[in-house]
C-alpha positions as CSV (number, residue, x, y, z in Angstrom):
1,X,0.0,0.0,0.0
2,X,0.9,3.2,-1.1
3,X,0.2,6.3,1.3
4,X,1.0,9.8,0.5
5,X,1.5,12.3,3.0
6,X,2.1,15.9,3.3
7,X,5.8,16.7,4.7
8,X,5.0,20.3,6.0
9,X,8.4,21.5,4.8
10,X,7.4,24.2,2.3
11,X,5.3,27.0,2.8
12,X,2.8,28.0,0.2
13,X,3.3,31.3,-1.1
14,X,1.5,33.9,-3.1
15,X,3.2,36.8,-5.9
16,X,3.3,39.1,-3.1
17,X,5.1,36.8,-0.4
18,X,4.5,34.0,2.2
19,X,1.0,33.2,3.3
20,X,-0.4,34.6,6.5
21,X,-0.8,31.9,9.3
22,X,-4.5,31.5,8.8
23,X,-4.0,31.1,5.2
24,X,-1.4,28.6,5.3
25,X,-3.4,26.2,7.9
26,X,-6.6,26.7,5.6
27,X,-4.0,25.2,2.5
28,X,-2.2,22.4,4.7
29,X,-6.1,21.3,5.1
30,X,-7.1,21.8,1.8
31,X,-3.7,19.7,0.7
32,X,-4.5,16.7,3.2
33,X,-8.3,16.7,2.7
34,X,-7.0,16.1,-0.8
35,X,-4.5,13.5,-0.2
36,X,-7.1,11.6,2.1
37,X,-9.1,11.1,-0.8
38,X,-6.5,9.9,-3.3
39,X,-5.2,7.2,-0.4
40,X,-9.0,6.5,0.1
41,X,-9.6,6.1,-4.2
42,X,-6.4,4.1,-4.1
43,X,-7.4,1.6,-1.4
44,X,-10.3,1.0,-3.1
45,X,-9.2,0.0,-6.3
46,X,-6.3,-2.4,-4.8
47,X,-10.0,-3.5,-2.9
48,X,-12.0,-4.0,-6.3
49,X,-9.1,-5.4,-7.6
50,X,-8.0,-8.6,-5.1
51,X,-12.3,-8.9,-4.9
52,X,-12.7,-9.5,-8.5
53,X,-9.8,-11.7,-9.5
54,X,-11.2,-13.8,-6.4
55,X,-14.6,-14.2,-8.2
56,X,-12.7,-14.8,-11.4
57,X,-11.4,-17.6,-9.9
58,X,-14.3,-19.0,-7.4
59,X,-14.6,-22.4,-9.6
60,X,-11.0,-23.2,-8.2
61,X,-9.0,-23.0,-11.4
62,X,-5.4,-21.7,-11.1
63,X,-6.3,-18.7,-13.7
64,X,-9.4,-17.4,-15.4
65,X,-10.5,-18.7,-18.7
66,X,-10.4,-16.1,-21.9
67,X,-14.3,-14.8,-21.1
68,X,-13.5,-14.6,-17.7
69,X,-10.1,-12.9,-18.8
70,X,-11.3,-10.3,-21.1
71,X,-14.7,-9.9,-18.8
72,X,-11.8,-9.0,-16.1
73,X,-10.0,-6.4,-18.7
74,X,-13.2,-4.9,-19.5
75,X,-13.9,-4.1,-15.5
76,X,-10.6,-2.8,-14.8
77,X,-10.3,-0.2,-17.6
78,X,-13.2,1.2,-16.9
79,X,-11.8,1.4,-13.5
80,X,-8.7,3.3,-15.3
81,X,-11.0,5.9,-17.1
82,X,-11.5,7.9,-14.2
83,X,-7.8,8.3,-14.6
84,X,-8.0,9.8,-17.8
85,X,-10.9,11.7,-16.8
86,X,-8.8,13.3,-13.6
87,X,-6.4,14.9,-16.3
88,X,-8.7,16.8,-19.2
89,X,-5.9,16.9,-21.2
90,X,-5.5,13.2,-21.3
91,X,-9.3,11.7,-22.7
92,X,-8.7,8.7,-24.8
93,X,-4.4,8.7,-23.9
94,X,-5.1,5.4,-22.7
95,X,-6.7,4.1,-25.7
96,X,-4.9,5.6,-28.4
97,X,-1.2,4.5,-26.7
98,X,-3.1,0.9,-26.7
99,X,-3.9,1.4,-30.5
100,X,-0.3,2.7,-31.1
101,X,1.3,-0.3,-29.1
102,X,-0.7,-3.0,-31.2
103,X,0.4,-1.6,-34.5
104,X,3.9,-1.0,-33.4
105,X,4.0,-4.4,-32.1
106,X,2.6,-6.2,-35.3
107,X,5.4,-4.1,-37.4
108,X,8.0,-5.9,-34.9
109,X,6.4,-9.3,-35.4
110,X,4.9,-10.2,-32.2
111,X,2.2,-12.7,-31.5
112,X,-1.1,-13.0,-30.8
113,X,-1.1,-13.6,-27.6
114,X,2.0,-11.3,-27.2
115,X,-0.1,-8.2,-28.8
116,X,-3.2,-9.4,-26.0
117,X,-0.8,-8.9,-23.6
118,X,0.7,-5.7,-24.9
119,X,-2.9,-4.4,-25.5
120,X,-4.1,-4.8,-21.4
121,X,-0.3,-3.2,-20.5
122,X,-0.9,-0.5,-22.4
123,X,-4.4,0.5,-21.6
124,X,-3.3,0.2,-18.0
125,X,0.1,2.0,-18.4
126,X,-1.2,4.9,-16.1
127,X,-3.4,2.9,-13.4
128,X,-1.4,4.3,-11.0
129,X,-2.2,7.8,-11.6
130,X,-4.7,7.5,-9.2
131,X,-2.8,8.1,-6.6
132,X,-1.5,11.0,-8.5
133,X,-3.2,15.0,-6.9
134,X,-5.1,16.2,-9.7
135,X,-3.4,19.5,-9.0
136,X,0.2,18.0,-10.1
137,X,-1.9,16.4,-13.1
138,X,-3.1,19.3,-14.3
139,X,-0.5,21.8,-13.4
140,X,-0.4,24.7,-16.4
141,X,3.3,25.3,-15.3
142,X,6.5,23.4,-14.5
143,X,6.6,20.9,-11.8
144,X,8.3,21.1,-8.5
145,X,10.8,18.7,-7.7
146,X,9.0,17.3,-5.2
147,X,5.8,17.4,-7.6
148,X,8.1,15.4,-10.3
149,X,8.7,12.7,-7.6
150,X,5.3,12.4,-6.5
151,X,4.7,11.6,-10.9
152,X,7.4,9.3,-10.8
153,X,5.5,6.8,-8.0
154,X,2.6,6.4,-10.6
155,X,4.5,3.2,-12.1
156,X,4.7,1.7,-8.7
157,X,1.6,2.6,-7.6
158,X,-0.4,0.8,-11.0
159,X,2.2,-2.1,-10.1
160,X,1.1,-2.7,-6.8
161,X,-2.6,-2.3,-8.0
162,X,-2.2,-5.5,-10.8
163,X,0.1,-7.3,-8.3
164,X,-3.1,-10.1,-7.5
165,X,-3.4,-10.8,-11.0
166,X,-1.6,-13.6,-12.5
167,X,-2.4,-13.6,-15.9
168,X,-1.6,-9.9,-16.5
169,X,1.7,-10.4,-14.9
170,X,3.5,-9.0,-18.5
171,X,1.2,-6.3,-18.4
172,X,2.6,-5.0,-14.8
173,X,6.0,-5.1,-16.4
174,X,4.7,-2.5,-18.8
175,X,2.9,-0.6,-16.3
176,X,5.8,-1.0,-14.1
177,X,9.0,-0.3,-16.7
178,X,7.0,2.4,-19.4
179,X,9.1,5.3,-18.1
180,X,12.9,3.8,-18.1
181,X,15.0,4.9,-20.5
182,X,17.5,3.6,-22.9
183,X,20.3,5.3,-21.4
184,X,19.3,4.5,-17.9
185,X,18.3,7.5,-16.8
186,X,14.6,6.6,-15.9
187,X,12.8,5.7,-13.8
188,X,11.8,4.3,-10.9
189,X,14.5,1.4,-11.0
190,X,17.2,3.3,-14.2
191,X,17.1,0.3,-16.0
192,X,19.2,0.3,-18.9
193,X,18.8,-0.9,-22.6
194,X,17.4,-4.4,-23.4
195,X,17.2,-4.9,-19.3
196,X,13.7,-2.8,-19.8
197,X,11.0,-5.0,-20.8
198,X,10.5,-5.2,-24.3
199,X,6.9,-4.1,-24.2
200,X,7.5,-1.9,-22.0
201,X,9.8,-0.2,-24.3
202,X,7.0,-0.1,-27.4
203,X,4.8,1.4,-24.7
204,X,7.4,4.2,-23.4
205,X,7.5,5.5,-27.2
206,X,3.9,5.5,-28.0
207,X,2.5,6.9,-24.9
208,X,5.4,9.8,-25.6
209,X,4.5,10.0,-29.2
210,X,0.7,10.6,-28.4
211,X,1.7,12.9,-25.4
212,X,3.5,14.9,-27.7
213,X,0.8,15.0,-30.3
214,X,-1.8,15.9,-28.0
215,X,-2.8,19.2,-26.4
216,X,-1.6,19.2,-22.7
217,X,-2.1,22.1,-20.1
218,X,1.1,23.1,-19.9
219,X,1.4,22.9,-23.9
220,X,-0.1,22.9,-27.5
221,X,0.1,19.5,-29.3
222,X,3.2,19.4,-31.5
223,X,3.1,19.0,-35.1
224,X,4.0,15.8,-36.7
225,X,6.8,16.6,-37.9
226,X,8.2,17.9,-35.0
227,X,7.7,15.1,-32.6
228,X,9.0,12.7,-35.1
229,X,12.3,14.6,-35.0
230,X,11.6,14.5,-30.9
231,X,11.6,11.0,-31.3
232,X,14.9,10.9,-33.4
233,X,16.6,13.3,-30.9
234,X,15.7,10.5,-28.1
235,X,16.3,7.5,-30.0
236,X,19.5,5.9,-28.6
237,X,18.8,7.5,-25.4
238,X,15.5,7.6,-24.1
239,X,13.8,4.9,-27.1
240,X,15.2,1.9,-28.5
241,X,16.8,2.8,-31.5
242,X,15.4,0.0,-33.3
243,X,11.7,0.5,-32.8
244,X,11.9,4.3,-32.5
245,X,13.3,3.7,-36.8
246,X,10.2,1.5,-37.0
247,X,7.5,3.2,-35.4
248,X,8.4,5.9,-38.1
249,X,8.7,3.9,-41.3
250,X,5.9,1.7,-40.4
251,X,3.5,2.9,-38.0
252,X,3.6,6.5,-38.4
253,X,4.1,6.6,-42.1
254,X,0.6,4.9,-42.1
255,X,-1.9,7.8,-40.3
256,X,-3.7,10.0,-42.2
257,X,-2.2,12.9,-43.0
């Protein structure tokens, strides 16, 4: 279990200087009321989520069969649209980095039952943004550093939530591993290269692509042009090299214009 608490160690301040005493009690209450809630949301999900894998498995099989699988699926992401609809800017992120994961994987020759799996990963990737204060969501500015780390516990957090649930155990990995980088400079365990899950990788330039071609509050969508050469800049670094080259030639090359 995941809980968030407040640390008291920074005083909220206004343009014309630090917050009378009255005024910074009524925000430390405002800010806990808040967090409260978002331990509250996340306890129920991990809640819903042990309660119905145990009814998915009430016959006494050691894993639900494919209706049961898919019945599962179905529950859970609409569980995970009231993440997308905590962040305005985000509607339909979810399914469109799903949609961009499936055709990335096909062009990179992966299975059936490998692209299942990469499907449920990547309409999950940001479960754990539940636990996330919708003011650092949907923060018009620059983040804190201490608003950054609280994003970079998201991947734990939607971890922790799948944990129970055998048969997604791949898609936790992408859930998990979506924000490491090539280089090893990600996060939250720098993994490095082909160490990161190879899903995990597909999903970690898809869900950038479609972040960068969609509007966000603290920016305009970018042209396509101009995230593609994004995604060249990072490639080596932040993407695999490989399937940056082609998500480009393949997947990319296929949209509409």
């Amino acid at each position: 279990m995941v809980i968030f608490t407040n640390g008291g160690n920074n005083m909220p301040s206004t343009c014309s200087g630090l917050l009378d005493e009255g005024s910074y009690i009524e925000e430390l209450k405002k800010q806990n009321n808040e967090l409260l809630n978002i331990n509250y949301r996340l306890q129920r999900m991990i809640y819903q989520t042990y309660s119905l894998y145990a009814s998915l498995n009430h016959t006494g099989h050691s894993s639900p069969d494919i209706n049961n699988k898919e019945a599962y699926f179905k529950t859970i992401t609409a569980l995970t649209s009231t993440i997308d609809a905590k962040d305005t800017y985000t509607r339909n992120h979810s399914k469109n980095v799903a949609r961009y994961a499936v055709s990335l994987g096909k062009s990179l020759g992966l299975s059936e039952k490998e692209l299942t799996g990469m499907r449920y990963g990547a309409v999950l990737h940001d479960i754990g943004k539940i636990g996330i204060p919708d003011a650092i969501l949907n923060k018009p500015g620059k983040l804190t550093e201490d608003e950054f780390k609280i994003i970079m516990g998201h991947p734990s957090i939607g971890a922790s939530i799948l944990a129970p649930i055998d048969f997604l155990k791949d898609s936790r990995d992408i859930v998990e591993h979506h924000h490491e980088r090539y280089d090893g400079c990600g996060y939250p365990f720098g993994l490095k290269g082909e160490s990161i899950p190879f899903a995990a990788r597909i999903v970690g330039i898809v869900d950038s692509w479609d972040a960068m071609t969609s509007d966000r509050s603290y920016r305009c969508a970018l042209s396509r042009e101009k995230a593609i050469r994004q995604l060249e800049d990072g490639s080596g670094s932040q993407f695999d090299p490989i399937m940056v080259k082609t998500f480009i030639n393949s997947v990319i090359s296929s949209l509409s214009s």
